[in-house]
VMD Tcl script that draws the C-alpha trace (Angstrom):
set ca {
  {0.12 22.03 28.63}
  {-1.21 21.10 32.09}
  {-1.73 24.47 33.22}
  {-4.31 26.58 31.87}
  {-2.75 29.82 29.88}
  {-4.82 33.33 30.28}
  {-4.56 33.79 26.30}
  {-5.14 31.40 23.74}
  {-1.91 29.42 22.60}
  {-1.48 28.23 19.14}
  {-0.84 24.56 18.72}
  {0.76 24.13 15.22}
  {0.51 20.75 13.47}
  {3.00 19.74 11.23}
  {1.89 19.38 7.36}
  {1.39 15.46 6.70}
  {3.83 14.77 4.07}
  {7.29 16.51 4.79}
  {9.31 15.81 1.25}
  {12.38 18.01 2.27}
  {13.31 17.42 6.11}
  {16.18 20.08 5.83}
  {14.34 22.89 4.25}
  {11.20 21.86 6.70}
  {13.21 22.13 9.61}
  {14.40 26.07 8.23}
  {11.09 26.61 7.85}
  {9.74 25.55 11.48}
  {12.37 27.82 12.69}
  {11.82 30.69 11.20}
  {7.97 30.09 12.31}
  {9.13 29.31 16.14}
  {11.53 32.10 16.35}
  {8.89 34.53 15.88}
  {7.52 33.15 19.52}
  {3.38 33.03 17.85}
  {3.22 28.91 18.92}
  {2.80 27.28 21.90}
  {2.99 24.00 21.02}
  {4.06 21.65 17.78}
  {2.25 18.33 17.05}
  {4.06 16.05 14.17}
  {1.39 14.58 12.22}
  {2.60 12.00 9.70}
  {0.30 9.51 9.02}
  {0.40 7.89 6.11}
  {4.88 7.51 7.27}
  {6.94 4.52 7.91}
  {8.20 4.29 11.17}
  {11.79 5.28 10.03}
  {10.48 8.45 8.79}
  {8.42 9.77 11.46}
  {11.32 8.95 13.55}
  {13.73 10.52 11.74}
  {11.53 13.13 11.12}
  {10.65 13.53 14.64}
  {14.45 13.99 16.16}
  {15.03 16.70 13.71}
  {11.72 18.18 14.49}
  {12.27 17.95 18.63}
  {16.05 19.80 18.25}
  {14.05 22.33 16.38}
  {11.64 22.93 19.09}
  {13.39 22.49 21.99}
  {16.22 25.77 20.22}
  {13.30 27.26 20.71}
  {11.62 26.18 23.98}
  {8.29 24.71 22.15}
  {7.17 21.13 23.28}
  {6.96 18.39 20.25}
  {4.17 15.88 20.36}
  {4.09 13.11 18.30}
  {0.37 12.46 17.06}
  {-0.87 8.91 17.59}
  {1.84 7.07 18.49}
  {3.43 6.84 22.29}
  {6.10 4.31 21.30}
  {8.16 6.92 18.76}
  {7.56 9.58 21.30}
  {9.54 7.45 24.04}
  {11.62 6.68 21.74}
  {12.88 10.45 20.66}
  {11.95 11.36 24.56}
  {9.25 13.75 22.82}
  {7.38 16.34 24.87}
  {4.25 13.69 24.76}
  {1.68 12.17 22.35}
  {-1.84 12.90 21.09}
  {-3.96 10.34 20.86}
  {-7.20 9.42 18.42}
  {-9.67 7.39 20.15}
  {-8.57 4.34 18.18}
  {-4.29 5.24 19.14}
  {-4.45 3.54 22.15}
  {-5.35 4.57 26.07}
  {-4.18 7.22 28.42}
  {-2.82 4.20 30.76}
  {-0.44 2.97 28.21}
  {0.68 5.94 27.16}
  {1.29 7.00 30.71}
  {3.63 4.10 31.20}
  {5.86 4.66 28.33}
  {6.20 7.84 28.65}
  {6.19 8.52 32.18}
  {4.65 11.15 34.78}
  {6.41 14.19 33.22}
  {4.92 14.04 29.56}
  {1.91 15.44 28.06}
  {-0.64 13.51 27.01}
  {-3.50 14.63 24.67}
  {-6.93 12.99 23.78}
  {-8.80 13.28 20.73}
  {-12.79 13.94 22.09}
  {-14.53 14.87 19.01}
  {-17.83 16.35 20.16}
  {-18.67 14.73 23.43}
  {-18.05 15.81 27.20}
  {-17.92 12.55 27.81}
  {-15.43 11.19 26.02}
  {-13.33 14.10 27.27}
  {-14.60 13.42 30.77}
  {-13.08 9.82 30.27}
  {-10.26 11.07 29.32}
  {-9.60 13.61 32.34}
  {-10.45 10.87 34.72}
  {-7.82 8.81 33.03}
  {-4.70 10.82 33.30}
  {-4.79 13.16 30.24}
  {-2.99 16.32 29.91}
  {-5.48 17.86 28.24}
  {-8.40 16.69 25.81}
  {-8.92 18.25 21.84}
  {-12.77 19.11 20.10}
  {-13.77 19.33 17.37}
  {-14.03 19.61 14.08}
  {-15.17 23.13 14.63}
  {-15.20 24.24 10.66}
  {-14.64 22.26 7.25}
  {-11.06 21.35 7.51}
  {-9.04 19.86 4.99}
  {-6.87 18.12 7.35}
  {-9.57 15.93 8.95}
  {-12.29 16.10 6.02}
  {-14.52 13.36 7.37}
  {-14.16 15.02 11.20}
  {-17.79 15.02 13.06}
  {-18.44 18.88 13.87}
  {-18.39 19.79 17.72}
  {-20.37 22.81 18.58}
  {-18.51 26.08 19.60}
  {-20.67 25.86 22.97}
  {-18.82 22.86 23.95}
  {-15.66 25.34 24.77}
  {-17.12 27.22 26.67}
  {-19.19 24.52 28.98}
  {-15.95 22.49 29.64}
  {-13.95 26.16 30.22}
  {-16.46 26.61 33.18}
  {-16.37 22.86 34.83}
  {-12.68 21.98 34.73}
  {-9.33 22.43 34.51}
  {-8.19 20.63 32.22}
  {-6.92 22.45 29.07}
  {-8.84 22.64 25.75}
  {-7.81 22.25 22.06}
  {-10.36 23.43 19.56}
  {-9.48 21.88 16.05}
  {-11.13 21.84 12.50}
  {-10.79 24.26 9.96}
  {-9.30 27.01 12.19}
  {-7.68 30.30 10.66}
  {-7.11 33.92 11.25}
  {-10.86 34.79 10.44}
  {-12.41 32.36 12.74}
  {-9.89 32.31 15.52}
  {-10.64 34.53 17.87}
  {-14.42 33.32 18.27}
  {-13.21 29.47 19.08}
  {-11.04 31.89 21.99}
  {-13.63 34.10 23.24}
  {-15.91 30.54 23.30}
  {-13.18 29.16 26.02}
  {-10.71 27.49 24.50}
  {-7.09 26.93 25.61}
  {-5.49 26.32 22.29}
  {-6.31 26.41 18.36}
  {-4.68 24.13 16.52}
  {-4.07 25.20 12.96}
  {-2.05 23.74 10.25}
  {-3.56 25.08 6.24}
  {-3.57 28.36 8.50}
  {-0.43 28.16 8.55}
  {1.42 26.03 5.85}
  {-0.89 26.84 3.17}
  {-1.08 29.93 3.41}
  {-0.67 32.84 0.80}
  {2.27 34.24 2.84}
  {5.30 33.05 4.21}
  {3.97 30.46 7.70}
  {6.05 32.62 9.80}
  {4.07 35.49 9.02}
  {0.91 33.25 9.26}
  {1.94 32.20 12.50}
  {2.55 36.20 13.28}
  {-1.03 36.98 12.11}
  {-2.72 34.23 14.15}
  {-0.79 35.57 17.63}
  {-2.27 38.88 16.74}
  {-5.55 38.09 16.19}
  {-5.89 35.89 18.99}
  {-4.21 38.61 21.55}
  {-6.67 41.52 20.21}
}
mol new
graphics top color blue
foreach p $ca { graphics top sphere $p radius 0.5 }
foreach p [lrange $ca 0 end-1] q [lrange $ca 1 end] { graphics top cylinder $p $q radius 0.2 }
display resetview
């Protein structure tokens, strides 16, 4: 995710609670095959270690069938541990350093940056992959998210490199303005799980809305 893509990529986040790991997994893969995401995040955090492991290695074969990274949200020890694509990190997960050394040069490492340039700033200065904003919209995912103003995109598009994920409440009818504002990736989850449609068709929808 180091490298700045000329359309918007999708970054899909895994629903929190996964009761059925086999029929999950069938599901992922029908929504990767289609070729709409750029990148998974597993997101599990009210899970016991054993899960989110468990949960991750099934996950990361998934994936990597399909040539998708897998980043495990908050915590760089399981994603050393399942040699993940990388980690995402809240501002309370843990530093850039740290994560850096368990994981090593090769792997992607993502910082939560809310609203602030600063914080995101920070986090570019101290090794990260790319940095996340947001909440963007209402979300049900993060309900007690600050907002982040859509402005925000398109400021850090023009003064760096480093790759942006726009989060918060993000579907198919709000999309394509956090793109056009300068960001690098949407991540979506509702958008895509909760859906009234199958998520691979969700997933479909997205990729077309974003590429119009």
């Amino acid at each position: 995710m180091s490298e700045i893509e000329e359309t918007c990529g999708i970054y899909l986040i895994t629903p929190e609670k996964i009761d059925d790991l086999d029929s999950f997994a069938s599901t992922l893969g029908q929504v990767l095959e289609t070729g709409a995401v750029d990148v998974v995040q597993l997101r599990l955090k009210n899970a016991g270690d054993n899960d989110i492991i468990r949960t991750a290695e099934k996950t990361l074969a998934v994936c990597h069938k399909y040539d998708v990274p897998l980043l495990v949200n908050d915590r760089a020890d399981i994603a050393a541990q399942v040699d993940a694509d990388g980690v995402h990190l809240g501002q309370s997960d843990g530093n850039v350093a740290e994560a850096r050394a368990l994981l090593g040069a090769d792997k992607d490492i993502g910082v939560t940056c809310h609203g602030s340039k600063d914080l995101a700033f920070k986090a570019g200065d101290e090794g990260a992959n790319y940095v996340a904003f947001g909440a963007f919209f209402p979300s049900r995912t993060k309900q007690n998210a600050e907002p982040a103003e859509i402005d925000l995109l398109t400021v850090w598009d023009e003064v760096t490199e480093i790759p942006s994920v726009a989060i918060g409440g993000i579907n198919s009818e709000n999309c394509k303005k956090i793109a056009d504002a300068g960001a690098h990736f949407v991540a979506v989850c509702a958008a895509v799980w909760d859906a009234g449609e199958s998520p691979a068709a969700a997933a479909v929808k997205l990729r077309a809305v974003l590429d119009s």
